[in-house]
C-alpha positions as CSV (number, residue, x, y, z in Angstrom):
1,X,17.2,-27.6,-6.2
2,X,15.8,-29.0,-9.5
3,X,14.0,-26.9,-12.0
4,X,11.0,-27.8,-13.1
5,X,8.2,-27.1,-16.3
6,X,5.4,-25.2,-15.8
7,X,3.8,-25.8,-19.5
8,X,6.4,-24.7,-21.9
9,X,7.9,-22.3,-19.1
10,X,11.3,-23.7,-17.3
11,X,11.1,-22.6,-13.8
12,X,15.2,-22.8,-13.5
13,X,14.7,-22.1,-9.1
14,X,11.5,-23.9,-7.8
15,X,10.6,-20.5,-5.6
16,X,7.4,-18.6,-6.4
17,X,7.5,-14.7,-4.9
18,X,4.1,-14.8,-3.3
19,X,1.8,-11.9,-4.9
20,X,1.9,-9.1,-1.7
21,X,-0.5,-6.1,-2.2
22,X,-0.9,-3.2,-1.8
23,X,2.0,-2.1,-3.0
24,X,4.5,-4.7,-1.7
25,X,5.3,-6.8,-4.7
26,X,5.5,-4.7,-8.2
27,X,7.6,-4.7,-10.6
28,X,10.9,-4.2,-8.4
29,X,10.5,-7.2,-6.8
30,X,9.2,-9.7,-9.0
31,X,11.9,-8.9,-11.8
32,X,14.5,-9.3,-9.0
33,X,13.2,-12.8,-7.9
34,X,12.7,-13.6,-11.6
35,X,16.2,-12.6,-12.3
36,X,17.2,-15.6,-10.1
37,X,15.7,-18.2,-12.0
38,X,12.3,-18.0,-9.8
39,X,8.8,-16.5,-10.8
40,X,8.4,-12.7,-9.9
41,X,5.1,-12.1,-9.4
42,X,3.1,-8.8,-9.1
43,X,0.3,-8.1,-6.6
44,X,-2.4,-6.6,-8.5
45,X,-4.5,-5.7,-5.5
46,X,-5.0,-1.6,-5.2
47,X,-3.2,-0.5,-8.3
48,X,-5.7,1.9,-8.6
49,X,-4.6,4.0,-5.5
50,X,-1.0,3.4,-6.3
51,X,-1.7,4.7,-10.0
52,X,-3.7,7.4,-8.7
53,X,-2.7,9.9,-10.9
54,X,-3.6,8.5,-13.7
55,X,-7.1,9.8,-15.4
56,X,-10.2,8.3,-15.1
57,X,-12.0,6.2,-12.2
58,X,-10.6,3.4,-10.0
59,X,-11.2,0.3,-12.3
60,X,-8.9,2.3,-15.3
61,X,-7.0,3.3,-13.0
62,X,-6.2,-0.6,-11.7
63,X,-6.1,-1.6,-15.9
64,X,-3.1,1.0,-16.2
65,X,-1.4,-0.2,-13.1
66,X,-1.0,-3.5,-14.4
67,X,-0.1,-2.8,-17.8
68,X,2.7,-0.3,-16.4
69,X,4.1,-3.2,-14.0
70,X,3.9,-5.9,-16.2
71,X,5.8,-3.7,-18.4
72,X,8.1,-2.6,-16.4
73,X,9.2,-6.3,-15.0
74,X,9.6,-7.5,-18.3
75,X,11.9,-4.5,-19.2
76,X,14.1,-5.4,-16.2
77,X,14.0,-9.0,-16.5
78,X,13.8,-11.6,-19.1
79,X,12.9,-14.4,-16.3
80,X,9.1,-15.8,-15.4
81,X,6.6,-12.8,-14.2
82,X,3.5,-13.7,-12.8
83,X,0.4,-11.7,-11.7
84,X,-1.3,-12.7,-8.8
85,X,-5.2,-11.9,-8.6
86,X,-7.8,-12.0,-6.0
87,X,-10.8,-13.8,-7.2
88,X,-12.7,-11.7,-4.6
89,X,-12.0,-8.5,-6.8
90,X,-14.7,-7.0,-8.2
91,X,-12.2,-5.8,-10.7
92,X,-11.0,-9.4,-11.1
93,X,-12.0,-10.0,-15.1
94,X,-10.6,-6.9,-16.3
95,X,-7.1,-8.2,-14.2
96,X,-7.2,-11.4,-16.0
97,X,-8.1,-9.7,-19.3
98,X,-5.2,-7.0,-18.7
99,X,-2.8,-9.6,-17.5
100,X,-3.0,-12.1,-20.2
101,X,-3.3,-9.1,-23.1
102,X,0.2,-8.1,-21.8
103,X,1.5,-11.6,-22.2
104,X,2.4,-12.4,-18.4
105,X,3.6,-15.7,-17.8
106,X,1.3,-17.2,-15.2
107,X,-1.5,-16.1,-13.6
108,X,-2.0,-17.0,-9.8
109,X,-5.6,-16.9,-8.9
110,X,-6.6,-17.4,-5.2
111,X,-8.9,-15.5,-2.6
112,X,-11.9,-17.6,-3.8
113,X,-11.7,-20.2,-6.7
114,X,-11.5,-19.2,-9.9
115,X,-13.6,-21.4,-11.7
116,X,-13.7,-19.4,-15.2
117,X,-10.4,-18.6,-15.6
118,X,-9.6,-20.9,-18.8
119,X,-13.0,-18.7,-20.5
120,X,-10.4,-15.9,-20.9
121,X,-8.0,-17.4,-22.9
122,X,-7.9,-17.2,-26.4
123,X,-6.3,-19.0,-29.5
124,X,-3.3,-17.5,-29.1
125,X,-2.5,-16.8,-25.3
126,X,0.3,-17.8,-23.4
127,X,-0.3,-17.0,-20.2
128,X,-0.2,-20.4,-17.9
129,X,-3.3,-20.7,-15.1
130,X,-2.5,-21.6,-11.7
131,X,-5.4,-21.5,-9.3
132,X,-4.6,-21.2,-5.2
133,X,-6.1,-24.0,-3.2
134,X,-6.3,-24.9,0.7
135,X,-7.4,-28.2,0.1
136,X,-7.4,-31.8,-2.6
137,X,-11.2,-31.4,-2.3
138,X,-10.6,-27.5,-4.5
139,X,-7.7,-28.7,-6.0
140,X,-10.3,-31.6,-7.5
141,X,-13.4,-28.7,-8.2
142,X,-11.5,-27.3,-10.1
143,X,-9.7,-29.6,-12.1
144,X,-13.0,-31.3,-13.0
145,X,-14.8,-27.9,-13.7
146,X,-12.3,-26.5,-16.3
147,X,-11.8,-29.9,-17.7
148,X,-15.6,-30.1,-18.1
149,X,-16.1,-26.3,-19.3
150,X,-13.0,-25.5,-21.2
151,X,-11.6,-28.8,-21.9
152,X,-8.8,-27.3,-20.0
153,X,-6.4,-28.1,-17.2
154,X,-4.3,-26.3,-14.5
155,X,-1.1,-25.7,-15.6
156,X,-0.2,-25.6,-11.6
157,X,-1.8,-25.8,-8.3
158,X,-0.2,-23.7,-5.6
159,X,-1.4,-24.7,-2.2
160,X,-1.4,-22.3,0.7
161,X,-2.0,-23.9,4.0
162,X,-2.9,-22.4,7.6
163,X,0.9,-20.9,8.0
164,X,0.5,-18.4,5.0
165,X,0.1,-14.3,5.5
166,X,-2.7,-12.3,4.5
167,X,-6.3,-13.6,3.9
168,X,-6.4,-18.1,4.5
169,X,-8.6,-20.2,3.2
170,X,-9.8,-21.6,6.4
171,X,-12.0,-21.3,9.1
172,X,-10.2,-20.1,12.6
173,X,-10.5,-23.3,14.4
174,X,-8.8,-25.3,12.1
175,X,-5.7,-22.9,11.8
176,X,-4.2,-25.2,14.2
177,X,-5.7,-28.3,13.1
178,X,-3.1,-30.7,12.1
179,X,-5.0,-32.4,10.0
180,X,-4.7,-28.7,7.6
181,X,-1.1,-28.8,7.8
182,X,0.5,-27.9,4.9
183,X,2.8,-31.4,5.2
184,X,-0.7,-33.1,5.5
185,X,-2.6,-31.1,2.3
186,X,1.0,-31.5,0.0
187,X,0.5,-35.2,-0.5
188,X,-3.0,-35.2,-1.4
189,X,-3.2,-32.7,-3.9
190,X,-0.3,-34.3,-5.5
191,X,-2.1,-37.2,-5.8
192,X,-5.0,-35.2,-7.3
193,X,-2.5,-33.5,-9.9
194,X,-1.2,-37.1,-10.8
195,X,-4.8,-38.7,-11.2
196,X,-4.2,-36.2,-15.1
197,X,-1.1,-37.2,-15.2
198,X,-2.0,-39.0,-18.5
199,X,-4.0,-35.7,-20.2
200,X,-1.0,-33.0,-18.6
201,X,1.5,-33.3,-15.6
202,X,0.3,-30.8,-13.1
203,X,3.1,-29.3,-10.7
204,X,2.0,-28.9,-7.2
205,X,3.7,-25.5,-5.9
206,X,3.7,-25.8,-1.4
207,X,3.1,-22.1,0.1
208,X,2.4,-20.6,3.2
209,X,5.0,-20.5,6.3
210,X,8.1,-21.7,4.0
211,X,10.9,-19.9,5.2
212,X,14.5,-21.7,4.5
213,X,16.2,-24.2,2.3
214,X,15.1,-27.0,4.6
215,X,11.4,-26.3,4.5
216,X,11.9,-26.2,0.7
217,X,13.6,-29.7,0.8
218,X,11.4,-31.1,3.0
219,X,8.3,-30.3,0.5
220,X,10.1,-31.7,-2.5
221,X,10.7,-34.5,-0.9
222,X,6.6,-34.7,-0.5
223,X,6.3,-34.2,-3.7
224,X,5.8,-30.8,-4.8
225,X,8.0,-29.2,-7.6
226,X,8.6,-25.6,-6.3
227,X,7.6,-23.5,-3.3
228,X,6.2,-19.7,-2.6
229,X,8.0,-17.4,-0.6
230,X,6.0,-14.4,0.5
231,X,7.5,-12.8,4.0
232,X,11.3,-13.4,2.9
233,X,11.2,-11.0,0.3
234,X,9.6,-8.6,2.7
235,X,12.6,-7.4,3.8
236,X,14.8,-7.0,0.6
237,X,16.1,-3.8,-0.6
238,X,14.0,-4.8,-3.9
239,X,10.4,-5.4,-2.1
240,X,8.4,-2.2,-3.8
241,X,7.4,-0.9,-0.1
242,X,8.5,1.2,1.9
243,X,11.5,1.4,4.3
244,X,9.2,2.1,7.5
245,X,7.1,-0.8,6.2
246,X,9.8,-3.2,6.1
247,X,11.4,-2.6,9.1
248,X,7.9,-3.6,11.1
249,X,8.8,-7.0,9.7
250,X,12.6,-6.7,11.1
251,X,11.4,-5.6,14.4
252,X,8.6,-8.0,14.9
253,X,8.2,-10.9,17.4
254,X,6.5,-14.1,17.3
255,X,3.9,-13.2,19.7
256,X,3.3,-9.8,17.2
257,X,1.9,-12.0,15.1
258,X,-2.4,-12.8,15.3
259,X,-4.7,-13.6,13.1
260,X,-7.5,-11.0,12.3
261,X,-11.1,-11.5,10.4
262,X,-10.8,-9.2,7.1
263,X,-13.5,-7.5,5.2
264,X,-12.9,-9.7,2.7
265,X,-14.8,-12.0,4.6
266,X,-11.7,-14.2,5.5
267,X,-9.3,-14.9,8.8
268,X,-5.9,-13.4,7.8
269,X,-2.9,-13.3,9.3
270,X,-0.9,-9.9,10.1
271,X,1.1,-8.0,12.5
272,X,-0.4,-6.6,15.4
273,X,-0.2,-2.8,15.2
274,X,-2.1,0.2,16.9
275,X,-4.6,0.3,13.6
276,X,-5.3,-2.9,14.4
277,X,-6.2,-2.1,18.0
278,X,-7.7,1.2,16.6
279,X,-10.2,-1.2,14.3
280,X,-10.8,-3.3,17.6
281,X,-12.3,-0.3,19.3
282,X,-14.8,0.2,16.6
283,X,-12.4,3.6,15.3
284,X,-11.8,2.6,11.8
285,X,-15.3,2.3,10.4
286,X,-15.2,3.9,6.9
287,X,-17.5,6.5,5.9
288,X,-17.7,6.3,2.2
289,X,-16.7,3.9,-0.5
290,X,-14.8,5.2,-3.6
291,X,-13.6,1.8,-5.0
292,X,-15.8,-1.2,-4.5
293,X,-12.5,-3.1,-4.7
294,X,-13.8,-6.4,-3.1
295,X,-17.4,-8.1,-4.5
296,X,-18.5,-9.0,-1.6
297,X,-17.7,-5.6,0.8
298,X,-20.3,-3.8,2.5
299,X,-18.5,-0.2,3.6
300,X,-21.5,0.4,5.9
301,X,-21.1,-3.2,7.5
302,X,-17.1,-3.1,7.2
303,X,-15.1,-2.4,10.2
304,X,-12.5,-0.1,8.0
305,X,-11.5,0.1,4.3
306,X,-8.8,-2.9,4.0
307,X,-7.7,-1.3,0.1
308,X,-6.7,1.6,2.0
309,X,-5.4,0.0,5.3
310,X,-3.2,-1.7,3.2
311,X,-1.7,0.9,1.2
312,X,-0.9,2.9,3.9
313,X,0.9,0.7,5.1
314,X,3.2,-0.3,2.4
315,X,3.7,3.7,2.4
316,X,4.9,3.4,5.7
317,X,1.8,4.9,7.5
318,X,1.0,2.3,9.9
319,X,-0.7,4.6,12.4
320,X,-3.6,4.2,9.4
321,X,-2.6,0.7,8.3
322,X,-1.4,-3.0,8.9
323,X,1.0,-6.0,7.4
324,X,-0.1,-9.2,6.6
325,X,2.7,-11.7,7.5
326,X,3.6,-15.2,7.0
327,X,3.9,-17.4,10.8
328,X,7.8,-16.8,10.6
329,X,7.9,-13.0,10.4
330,X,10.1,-13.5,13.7
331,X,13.6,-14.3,11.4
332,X,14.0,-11.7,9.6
333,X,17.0,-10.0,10.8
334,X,17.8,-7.1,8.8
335,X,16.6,-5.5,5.4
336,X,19.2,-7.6,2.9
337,X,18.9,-8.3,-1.2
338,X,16.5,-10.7,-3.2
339,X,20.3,-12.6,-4.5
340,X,21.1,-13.0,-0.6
341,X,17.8,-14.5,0.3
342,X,18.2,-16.9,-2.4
343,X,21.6,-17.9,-1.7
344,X,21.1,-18.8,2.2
345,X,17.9,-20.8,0.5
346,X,20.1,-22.6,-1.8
347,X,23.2,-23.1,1.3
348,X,20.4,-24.5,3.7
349,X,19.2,-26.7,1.2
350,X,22.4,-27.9,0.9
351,X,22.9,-28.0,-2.6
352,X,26.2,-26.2,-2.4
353,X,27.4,-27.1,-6.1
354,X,24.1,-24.7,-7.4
355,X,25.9,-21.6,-8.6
């Protein structure tokens, strides 16, 4: 497994910890994955509810989250920490602003495209952009708008096809479309990436149903320079969840796994669970709304509250919540460590000389 640059930053193992929220990937994780010469990344989805007891409303509440994690990452590892961020947030400019104030590495921006990122940069910032895509035609949007706008490039493009976990950037139907396979979207947006190969070399991160050192082979061998991992850190003694939580993911099957239509407006993928059914029957509808945590939710339209879903369910509450999950939730085994899981990756890829 070759490192490779991301701007300025050497990414020494070319494995991206996905950004899990709520509550799944913080600080414990991230610095563990980051420790292993990948990028740690923190979920900044709900920090408000996991920060609840600090003062003020929801939005400070989220600011103070990030700060603390960010902090806290950094004090445990000196490796690459990232911040992922919804663009669907209605808090999403104060995560950006909070994220590159604290002097996080990258910023992974998906959930909708984030086409003014670059506008919160300033002179001396060193946080590194990297927008989530589904297709070449976003991965092209966007390289055009920020060139256009900011006079400013990606400094990565991670693409998530259908196989991913949590909220997808497709429409149902075409979930099992091969022409939106992953191995089909890879190429492409590599080619995108290396039509500015002249004005910045653009790294091209695969995600979404990568699960052992052979997937990751076979996507560098497309093309791409590194991979994210979200489900196999799931089950590490590190992954900032809870023990109940995890072990949903242990005991699941293949046929556990569906896809479900999210408040957020978009199909996601998760682990079928009696809130699920309970939000089938119409039992979850939420009465109130004290966050306004997505832009474009309607409480008295919305079938339940997914902030809250969510967070429950990293607390190990899943009579009130649910998991996303990646398509191979199936192979986990057993709750193990973050330096395990990378060094099956590294023995299936075959690169046994890697130390």
């Amino acid at each position: 497994m070759k490192s490779f640059f991301i701007g300025n930053l050497e990414v020494k193992l070319p494995v991206i910890q996905g950004g899990m929220g709520v509550g799944v990937s913080l600080s414990g994780l991230a610095s563990a994955v980051a420790n292993e010469g990948g990028i740690g990344v923190i979920s900044c989805a709900g920090l408000g509810l996991i920060y609840n007891k600090f003062q003020g409303d929801y939005l400070n509440k989220c600011i103070f989250g990030l700060k603390e994690e960010i902090r806290k990452a950094k004090e445990k590892s000196k490796g690459i920490i990232g911040v992922n961020i919804m663009v669907a947030l209605s808090n999403y400019a104060d995560m950006v602003k909070t994220s590159i104030a604290e002097k996080a590495d990258v910023i992974f921006a998906g959930a909708g495209l984030p086409f003014d990122l670059p506008s919160y940069l300033n002179s001396d910032s060193t946080t590194k952009l990297a927008p989530i895509v589904s297709s070449s035609r976003a991965a092209r949007i966007i390289c055009d708008k920020w060139k256009n706008n900011y006079n400013y490039l990606p400094d990565a493009i991670v693409v998530e096809g259908p196989k991913a976990g949590g909220h997808l950037g497709f429409k149902v139907n075409q979930l099992q479309d091969e022409h939106y396979a992953l191995e089909q979207l890879i190429p492409e947006v590599v080619t995108v990436a290396a039509s500015y190969g002249d004005e910045k070399k653009i790294p091209v991160i695969a995600a979404g149903g990568i699960s052992s050192g052979k997937d990751i082979r076979r996507f560098l061998d497309m093309g791409a320079s590194g991979v994210q991992m979200g489900t196999i850190f799931i089950t590490t003694a590190e992954c900032d969840a809870s023990d109940t939580f995890k072990n949903v993911f242990v005991n699941a099957r293949q046929e556990d796994v569906k896809i479900i239509q999210s408040p957020v407006g978009m199909p996601g993928r998760a682990i079928d669970g009696e809130f699920i059914q309970s939000v089938e029957k119409g039992q979850e509808k939420p009465k109130s709304c004290p966050f306004h945590c997505i832009k474009t939710c309607d409480y008295t339209k919305s079938p339940y509250c997914i902030v809250q879903a969510l967070y429950q369910a990293a607390k190990g509450n899943m009579k009130k919540g649910y998991a996303f999950t990646g398509v191979n939730v199936h192979l986990a085994q057993k709750i193990t460590s973050v330096k395990e899981v990378i060094a099956r990756l590294k023995a299936e890829f075959g690169n046994v000389e890697l130390t």
